[in-house]
C-alpha positions in Angstrom: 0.0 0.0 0.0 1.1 3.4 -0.9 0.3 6.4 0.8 0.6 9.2 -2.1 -1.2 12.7 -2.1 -4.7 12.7 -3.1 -5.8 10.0 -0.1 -5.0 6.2 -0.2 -5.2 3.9 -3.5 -7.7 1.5 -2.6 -7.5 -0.2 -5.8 -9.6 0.4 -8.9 -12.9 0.2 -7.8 -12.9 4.2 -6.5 -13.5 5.6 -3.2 -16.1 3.8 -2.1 -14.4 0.9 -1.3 -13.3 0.8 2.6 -11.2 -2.2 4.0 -11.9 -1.0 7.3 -15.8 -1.6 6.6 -17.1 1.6 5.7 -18.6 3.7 8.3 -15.7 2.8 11.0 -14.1 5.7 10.5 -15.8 8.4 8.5 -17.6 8.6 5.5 -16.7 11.3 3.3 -15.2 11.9 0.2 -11.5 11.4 -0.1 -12.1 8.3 2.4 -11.0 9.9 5.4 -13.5 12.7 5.4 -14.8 14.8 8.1 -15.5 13.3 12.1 -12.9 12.6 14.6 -10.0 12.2 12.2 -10.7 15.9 10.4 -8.5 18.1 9.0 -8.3 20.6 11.8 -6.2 18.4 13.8 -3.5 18.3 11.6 -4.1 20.9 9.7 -6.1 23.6 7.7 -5.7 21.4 4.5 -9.0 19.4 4.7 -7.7 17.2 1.6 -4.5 15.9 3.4 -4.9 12.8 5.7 -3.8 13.3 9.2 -0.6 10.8 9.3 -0.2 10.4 12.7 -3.4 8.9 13.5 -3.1 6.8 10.9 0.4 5.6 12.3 -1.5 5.5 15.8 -4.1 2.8 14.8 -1.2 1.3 12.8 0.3 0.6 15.9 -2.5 -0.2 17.9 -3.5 -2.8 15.4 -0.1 -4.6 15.7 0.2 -4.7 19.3 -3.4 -6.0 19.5 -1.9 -8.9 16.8 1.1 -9.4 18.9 -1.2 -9.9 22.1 -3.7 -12.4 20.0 -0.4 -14.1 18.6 1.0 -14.0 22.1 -2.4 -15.5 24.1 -2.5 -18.0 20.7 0.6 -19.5 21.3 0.2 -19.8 25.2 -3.3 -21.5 24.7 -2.4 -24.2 22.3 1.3 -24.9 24.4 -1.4 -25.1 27.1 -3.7 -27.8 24.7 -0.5 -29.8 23.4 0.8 -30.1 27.2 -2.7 -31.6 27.9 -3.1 -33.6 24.6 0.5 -35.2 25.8 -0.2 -35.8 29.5 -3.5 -37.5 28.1 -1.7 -39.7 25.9 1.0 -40.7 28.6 -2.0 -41.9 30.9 -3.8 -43.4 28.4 -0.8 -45.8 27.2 -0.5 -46.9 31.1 -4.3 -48.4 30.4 -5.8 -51.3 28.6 -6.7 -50.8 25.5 -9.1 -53.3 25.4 -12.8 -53.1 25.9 -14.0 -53.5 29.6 -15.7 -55.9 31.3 -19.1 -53.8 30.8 -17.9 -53.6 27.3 -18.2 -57.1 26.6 -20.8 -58.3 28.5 -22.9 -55.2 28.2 -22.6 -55.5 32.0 -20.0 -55.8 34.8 -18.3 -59.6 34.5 -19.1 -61.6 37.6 -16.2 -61.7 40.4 -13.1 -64.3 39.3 -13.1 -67.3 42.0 -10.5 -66.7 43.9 -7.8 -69.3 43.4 -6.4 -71.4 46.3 -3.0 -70.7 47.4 -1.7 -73.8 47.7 -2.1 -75.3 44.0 0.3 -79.0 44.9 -1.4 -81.7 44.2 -1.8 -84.4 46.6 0.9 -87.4 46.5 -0.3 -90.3 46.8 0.5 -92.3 50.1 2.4 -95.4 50.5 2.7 -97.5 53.4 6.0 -97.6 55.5 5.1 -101.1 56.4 5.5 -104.1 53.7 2.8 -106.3 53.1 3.4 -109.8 54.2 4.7 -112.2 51.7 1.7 -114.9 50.6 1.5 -118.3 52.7 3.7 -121.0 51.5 1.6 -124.0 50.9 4.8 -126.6 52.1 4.5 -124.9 55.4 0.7 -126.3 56.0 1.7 -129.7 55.1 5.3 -129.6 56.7 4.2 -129.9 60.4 1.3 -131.3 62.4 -0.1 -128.3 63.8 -0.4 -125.9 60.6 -2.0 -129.5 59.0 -5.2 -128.8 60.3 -7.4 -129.8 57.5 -9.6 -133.1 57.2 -7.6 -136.1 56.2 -8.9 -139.6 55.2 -8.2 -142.0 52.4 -11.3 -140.6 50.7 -9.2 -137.4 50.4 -6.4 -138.5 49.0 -7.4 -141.3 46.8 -10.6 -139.6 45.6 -12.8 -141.1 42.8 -13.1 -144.3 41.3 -10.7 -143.5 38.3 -7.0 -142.2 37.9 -6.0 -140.9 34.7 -2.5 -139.7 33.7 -0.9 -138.2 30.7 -2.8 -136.1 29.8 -6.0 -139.3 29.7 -3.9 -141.4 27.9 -3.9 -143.6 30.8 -7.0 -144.7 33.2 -6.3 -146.8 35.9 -9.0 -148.3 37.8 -8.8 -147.8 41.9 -9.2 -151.0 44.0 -9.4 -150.8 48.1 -8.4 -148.0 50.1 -7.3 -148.1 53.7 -6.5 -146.2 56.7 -4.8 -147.5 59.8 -2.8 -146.0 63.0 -0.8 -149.2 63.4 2.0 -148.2 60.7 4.0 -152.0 60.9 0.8 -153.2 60.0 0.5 -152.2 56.6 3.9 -152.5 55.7 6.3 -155.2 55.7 8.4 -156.1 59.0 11.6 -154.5 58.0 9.7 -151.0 56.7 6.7 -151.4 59.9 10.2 -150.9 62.0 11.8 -148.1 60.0 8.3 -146.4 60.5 7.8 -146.8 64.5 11.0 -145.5 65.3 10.2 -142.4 63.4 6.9 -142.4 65.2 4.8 -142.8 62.2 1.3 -141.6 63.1 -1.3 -143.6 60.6 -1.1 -144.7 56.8 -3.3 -144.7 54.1 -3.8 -147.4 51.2 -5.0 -147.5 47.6 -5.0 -150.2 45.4 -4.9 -149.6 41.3 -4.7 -151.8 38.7 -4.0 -151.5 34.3 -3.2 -154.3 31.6 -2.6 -156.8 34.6 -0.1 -154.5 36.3 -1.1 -153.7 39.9 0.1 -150.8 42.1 -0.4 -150.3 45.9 0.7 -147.0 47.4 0.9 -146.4 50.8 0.6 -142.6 52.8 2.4 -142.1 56.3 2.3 -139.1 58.4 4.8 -137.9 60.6 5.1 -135.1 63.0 7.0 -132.9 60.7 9.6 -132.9 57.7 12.8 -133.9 59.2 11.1 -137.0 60.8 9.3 -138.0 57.5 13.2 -137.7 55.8 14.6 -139.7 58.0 12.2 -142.6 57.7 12.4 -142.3 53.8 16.6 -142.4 53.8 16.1 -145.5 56.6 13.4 -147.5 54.2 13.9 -150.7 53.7 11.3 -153.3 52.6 7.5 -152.0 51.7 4.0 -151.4 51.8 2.2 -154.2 51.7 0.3 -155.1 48.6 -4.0 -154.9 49.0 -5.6 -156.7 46.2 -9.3 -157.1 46.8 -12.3 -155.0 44.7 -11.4 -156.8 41.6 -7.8 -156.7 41.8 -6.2 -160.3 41.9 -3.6 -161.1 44.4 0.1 -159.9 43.1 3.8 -159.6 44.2 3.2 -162.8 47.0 4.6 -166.0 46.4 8.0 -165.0 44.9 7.4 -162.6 42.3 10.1 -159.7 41.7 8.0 -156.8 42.4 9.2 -152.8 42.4 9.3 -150.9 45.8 9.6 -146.9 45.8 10.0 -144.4 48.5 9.5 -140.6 48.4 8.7 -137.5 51.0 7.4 -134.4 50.8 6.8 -132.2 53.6 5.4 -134.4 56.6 4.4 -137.2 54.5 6.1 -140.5 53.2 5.1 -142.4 50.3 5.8 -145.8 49.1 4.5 -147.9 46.3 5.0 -151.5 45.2 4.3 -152.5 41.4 3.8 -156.2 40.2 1.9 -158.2 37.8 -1.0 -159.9 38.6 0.7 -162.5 37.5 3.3 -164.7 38.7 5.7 -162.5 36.1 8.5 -160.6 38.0 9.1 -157.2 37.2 12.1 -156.3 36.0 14.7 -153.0 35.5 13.9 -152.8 31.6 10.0 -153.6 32.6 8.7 -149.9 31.2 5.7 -150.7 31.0 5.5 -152.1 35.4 7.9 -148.7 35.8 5.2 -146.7 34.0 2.3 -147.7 36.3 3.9 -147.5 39.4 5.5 -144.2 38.2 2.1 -143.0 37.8 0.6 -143.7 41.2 3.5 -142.5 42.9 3.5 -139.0 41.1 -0.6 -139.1 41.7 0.1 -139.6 45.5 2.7 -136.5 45.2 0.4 -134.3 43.4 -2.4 -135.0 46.3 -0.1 -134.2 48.8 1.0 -130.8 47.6 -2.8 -129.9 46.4 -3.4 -130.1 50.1 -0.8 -127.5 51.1 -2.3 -125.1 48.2 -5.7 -125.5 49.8 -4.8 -124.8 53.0 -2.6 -121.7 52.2 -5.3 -120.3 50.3 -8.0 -120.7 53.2 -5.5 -118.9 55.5 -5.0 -115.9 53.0 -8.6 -115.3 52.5 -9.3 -115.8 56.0 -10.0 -112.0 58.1 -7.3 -110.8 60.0 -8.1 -111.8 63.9 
């Protein structure tokens, strides 16, 4: 803008343009006309504008930008110092939705958790359980061989059938008797009472002519039931009778065994019904009485299992 003689240049559109809205300061010609910025102030030339006021709202006008500038700046220092402190508490918070958020409602309280979270050990007993009952020990000594005994019981049925049924024998007499000498012969019936031989029991079986009588003695206990086995001489006698003809009298070779186990002797004598003596190549004789014998054995040791197995399933006293 240039300020040349003849009022201000406000551009091409004449006088009547004001950029200080017209009215504000006067309105007559030359655009600075007659009111409180006249002529007489200044001077007597009515067509000159008065410079100094126009230098004095010059001024004014800057120092009333500077102060807006001034309060400007102050004001948004004063916003961007509470946009940051915003932001800084903001990032200390979840930026997730809250419980209201996602449950259109407040979530129900967490359970509390216990404190101790271990889980429980199992528990093991210091003491050791006790080992199962041996079945020898039932049949090893008089007073733990408590169960019913009779010939019945140890020769039971009418058959006997080994390998596996390829061989039936059919059972004769049985026989039970306290005086031990008396079912054996004289040299054995001695061997027996001086180891205090309690009762024996008899069966009779016969197969194919071959005949097979074993005899069952009971002792106090194992070591006496040893001994009379290592001192055996002789045998048991033979019982024919039920259909079994007489065998091994009169001079016949007949076989005589003699086994223990536990508190029991057993002894068998094998001949032919027959006047035939049996000899060491005789399989067939050594078969049968082979049989009986391990028959005899088996019974014996079935009777210890029986009795162990009562005694573990029996309460605790």
């Amino acid at each position: 803008m240039s300020f040349g003689q003849g009022g201000p240049q406000w551009g091409s559109g004449g006088q009547d343009q004001d950029p200080y809205h017209q009215g504000q300061y006067g309105g007559g010609q030359g655009g600075f006309g007659q009111g409180s910025y006249g002529g007489d102030r200044y001077g007597s030339d009515p067509g000159t504008p008065d410079w100094a006021a126009l230098a004095d709202a010059s001024a004014a006008r800057t120092r009333r930008r500077r102060w807006l500038m001034i309060g400007g700046g102050a004001l948004a220092t004063a916003l961007i110092a509470g946009a940051v402190a915003t932001a800084i508490v903001t990032s200390n918070k979840d930026d997730g939705p809250t419980a209201s958020d996602r449950n259109g409602g407040a979530l129900p309280t967490a359970p509390t958790l216990p404190q101790d979270t271990t889980q429980p050990q199992p528990s093991f007993s210091s003491v050791a359980p006790l080992p199962p009952p041996n079945p020898k020990d039932f049949i090893s000594d008089r007073k733990k061989d408590t169960a019913p005994l009779s010939a019945d019981t140890l020769f039971p049925g009418k058959k006997l059938t080994m390998g596996n049924g390829a061989r039936v024998y059919t059972k004769g007499l049985t026989a039970r008797t306290g005086n031990c000498a008396a079912a054996t012969s004289p040299t054995l019936g001695g061997v027996l009472e001086r180891n205090k031989c309690e009762q024996v029991f008899r069966a009779t079986y016969v197969k194919d002519g071959i005949a097979v009588t074993v005899g069952v003695a009971t002792f106090e206990n194992e070591a006496t039931a040893k001994k009379a086995v290592r001192e055996a001489k002789g045998g048991v006698l033979p019982m024919p009778g039920a259909g079994v003809p007489t065998f091994c009298k009169g001079g016949p070779v007949c076989r005589n065994t003699y086994n223990s186990y536990g508190r029991y002797a057993y002894f068998t004598i094998t001949g032919y019904t027959t006047a035939k003596s049996v000899t060491t190549k005789d399989t067939k004789a050594y078969q049968t009485g082979d049989d009986v014998g391990e028959f005899a054995f088996r019974q014996i040791v079935r009777r210890g299992d029986a009795q162990a197995k009562a005694a573990a399933t029996r309460p605790a006293q």
